[in-house]
C-alpha positions in Angstrom: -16.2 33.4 9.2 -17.8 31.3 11.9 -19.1 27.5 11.3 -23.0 27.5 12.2 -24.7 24.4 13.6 -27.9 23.7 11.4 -28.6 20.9 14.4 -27.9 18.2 11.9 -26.2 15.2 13.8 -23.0 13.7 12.4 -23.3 9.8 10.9 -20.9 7.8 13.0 -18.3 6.3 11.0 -18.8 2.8 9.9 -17.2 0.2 11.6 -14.7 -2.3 9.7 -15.6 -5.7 9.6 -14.2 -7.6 12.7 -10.7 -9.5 10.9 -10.0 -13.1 11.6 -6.8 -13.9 12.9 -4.2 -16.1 10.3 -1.2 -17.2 10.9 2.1 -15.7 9.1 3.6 -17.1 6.3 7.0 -16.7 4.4 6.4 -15.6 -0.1 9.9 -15.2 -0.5 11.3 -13.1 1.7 7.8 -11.4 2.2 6.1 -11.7 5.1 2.2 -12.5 4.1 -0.8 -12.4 7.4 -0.5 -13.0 10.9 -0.5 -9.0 11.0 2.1 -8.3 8.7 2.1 -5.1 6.5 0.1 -5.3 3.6 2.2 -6.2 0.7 2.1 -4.4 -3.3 4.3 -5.8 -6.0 4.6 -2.9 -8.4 6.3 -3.7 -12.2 7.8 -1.3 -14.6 5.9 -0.4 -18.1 9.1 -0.2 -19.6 11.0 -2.1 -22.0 14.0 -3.2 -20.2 16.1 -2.5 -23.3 15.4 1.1 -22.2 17.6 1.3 -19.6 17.3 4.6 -18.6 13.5 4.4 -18.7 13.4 1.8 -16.6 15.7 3.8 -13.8 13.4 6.4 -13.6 10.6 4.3 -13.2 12.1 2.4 -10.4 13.4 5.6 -8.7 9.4 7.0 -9.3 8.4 3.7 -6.8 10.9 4.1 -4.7 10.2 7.9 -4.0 6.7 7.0 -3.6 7.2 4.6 -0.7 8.1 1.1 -2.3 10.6 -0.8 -1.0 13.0 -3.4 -3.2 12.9 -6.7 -2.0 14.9 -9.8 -3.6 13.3 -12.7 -3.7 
């Protein structure tokens, strides 16, 4: 099947807000502005009684993406 052009124009995509610049600062060992990654602290719902709850839900975050950092 073929795409057909009904003459419609496309909407531009919206610009992002111009960012001020800000220095870089040390949480921890987390690096915070001055174009640093954003930065998520995640938490377990577990009770950490529950040992092996609490595993899985840390190896859940870490196969999403986040990254253990010791503060």
């Amino acid at each position: 099947m073929t795409a057909v052009s009904l003459g419609v124009p496309e909407v531009p995509p919206r610009a992002l807000a111009p960012r001020r610049t800000s220095r870089r600062i040390q949480v921890g060992a987390v690096p915070v502005g001055g174009g640093a990654p954003v930065s998520v602290q995640s938490m377990t719902t577990t009770r950490t009684s529950d040992i092996g709850s609490t595993l899985q839900q840390i190896a859940e975050l870490t196969a999403s993406g986040c990254q253990i950092v010791r503060v």
